[in-house]
C-alpha positions as CSV (number, residue, x, y, z in Angstrom):
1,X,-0.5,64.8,2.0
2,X,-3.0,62.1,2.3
3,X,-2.7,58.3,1.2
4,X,-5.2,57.3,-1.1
5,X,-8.2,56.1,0.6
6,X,-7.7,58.2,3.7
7,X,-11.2,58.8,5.4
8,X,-10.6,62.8,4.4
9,X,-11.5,61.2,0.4
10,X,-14.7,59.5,2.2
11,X,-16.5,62.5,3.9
12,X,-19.6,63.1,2.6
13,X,-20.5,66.6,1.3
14,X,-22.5,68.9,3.5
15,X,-25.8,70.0,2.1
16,X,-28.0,72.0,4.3
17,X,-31.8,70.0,3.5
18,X,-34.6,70.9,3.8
19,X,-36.2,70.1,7.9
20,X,-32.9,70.6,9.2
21,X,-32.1,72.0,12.8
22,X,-30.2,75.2,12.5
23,X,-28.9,77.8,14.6
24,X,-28.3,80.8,12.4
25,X,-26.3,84.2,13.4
26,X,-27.4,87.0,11.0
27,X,-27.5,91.1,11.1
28,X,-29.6,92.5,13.4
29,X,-30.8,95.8,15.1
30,X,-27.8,98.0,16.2
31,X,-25.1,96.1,14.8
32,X,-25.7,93.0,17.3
33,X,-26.1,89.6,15.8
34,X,-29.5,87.9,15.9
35,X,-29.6,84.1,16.6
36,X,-32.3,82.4,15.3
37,X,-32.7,78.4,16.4
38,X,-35.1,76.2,14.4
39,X,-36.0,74.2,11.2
40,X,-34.4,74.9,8.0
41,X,-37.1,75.5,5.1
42,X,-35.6,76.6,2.5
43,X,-34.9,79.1,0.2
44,X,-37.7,82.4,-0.4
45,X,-37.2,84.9,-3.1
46,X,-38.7,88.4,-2.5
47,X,-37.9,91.2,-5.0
48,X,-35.1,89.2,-6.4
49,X,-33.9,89.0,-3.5
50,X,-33.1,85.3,-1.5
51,X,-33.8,84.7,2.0
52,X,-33.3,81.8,4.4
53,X,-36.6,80.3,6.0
54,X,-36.0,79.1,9.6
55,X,-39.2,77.9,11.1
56,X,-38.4,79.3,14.9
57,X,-38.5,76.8,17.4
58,X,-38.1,79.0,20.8
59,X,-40.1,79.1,23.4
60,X,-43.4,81.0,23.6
61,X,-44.6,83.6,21.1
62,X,-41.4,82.6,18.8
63,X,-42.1,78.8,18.2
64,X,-43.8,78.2,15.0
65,X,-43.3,81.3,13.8
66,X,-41.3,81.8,9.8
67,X,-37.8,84.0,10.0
68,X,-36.9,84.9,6.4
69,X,-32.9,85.6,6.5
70,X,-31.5,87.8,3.4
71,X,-28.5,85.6,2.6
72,X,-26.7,89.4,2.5
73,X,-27.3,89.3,6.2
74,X,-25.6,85.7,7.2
75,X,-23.2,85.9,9.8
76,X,-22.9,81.8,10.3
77,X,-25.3,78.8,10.2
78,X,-25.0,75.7,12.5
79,X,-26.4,72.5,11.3
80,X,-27.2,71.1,14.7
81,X,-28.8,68.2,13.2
82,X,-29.0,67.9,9.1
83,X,-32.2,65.8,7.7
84,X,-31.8,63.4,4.8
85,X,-32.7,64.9,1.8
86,X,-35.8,64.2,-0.3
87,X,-33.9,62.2,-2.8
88,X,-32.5,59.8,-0.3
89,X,-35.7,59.4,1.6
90,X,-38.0,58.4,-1.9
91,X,-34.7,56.2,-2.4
92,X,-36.2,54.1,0.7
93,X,-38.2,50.9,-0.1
94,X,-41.0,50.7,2.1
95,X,-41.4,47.4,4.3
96,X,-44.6,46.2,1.6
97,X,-46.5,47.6,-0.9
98,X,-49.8,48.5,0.1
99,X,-53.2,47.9,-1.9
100,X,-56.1,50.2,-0.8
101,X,-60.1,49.3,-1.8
């Protein structure tokens, strides 16, 4: 048991935002996993069906290009480096308001 005030009470929840780094293990072609390394997203319905977006950043051919993930196909994801969420980042006050003519 924890005393009250323990840093365990003080972790912050993990959200996986939007801009993200990921590395994500899923299903692939003869029962082997398929690891796919880049930018979370977000969420894609086709058919009623929800997929992962991970913008691929590997080398070559790969980088740039849009992985949709069925979430029935997830082995693991890996937030190698989370973003701050769109909430947090409007939150932000900018250094002065600006005035455009």
């Amino acid at each position: 048991m924890t005393a009250p005030g323990s840093a365990a009470e003080k972790t912050v929840p993990v959200t996986l935002t939007n801009r993200s780094h990921v590395r994500v293990q899923s299903a692939g072609p003869k029962d082997e996993a398929l690891e796919s390394v880049g930018l979370f997203r977000g969420l894609v319905s086709i058919g009623g069906e929800s997929s992962l977006a991970i913008e691929l950043g590997g080398p070559g051919e790969e980088k740039g290009r849009i992985r949709l993930i069925p979430l029935a196909a997830l082995y693991a994801i890996d937030v190698l480096q989370a973003a701050k969420a769109d909430e947090e980042k409007r939150a932000e006050k900018s250094p002065a308001p600006g005035y455009f003519r």
